[in-house]
C-alpha positions in Angstrom: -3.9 -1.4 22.7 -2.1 -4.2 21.2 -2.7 -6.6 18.2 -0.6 -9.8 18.0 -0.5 -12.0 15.3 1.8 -14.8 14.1 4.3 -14.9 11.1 2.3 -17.5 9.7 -0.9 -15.4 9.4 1.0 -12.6 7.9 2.6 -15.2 5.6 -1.0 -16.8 4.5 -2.4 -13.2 4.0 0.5 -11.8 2.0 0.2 -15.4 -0.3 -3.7 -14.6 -0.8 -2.6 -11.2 -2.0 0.1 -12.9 -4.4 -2.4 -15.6 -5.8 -4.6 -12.2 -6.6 -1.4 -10.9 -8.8 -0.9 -13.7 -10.3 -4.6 -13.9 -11.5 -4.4 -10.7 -12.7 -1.1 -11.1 -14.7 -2.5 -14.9 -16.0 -5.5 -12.8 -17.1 -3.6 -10.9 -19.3 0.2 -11.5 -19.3 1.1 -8.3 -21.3 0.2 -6.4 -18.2 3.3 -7.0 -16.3 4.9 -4.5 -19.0 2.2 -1.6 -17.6 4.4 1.4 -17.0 4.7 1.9 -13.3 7.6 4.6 -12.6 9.0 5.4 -16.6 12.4 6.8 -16.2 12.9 5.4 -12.4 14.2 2.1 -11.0 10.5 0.3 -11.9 9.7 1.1 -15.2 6.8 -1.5 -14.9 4.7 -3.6 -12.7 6.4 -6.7 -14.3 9.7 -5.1 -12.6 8.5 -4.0 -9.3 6.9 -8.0 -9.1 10.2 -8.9 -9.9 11.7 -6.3 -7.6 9.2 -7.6 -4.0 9.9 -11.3 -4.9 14.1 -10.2 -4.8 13.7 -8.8 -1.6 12.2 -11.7 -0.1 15.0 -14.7 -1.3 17.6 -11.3 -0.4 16.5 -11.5 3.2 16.3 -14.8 4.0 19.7 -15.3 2.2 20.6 -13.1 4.8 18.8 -14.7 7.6 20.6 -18.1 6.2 23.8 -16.9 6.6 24.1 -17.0 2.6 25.0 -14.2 0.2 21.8 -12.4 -1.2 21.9 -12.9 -5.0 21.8 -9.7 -7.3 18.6 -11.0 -9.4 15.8 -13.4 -9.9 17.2 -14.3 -13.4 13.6 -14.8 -14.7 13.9 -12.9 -18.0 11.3 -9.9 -18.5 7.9 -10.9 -19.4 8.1 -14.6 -18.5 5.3 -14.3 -15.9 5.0 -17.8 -15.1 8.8 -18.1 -14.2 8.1 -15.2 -11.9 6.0 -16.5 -10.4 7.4 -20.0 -9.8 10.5 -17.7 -8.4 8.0 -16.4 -6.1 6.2 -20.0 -5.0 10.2 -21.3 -4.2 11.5 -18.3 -2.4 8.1 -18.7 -0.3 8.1 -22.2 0.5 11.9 -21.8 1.6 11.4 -19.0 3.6 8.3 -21.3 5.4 10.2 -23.9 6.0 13.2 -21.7 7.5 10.5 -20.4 9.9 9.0 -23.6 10.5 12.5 -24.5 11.2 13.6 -22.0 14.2 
């Protein structure tokens, strides 16, 4: 048995899951400093957010032809720049693959 689906879907369903996050950190902002792995590489959930949203702009660097950067540069704590990282590396990486 096989399942297909399209980019796009997976794209939608992993931006309803973000919208969730971002609810949940505008909630209470403090909560991106929740401890998530003390004493490993994400000490918090604000870092492991910061960490996923990376990956993404790493990769389609990548994809691009461009070199990856080392960091969001959104300072620690500043949700809503985090966020707004997030919403930009999205809408580039859509356009990329509306694009091919």
């Amino acid at each position: 048995m096989s399942v297909t689906f399209r980019l796009e879907q997976l794209m939608d369903y992993s931006d309803q899951e973000r919208a969730k996050w971002r609810e949940w950190v505008a909630a209470s902002p403090d909560r991106l400093a929740i401890p998530f792995q003390p004493h490993d590489r994400f000490p918090t959930i604000g870092s492991l957010f910061d960490h996923v949203f990376l990956v993404e702009r790493r990769h389609l660097s990548r994809l691009e032809g461009a070199t990856p950067p080392d960091a969001t540069g959104v300072k620690d704590g500043d949700w809503k720049a985090l966020f707004e990282y997030a919403d930009l590396v999205r809408a580039d990486l859509r356009r990329y693959v509306a694009d091919l």
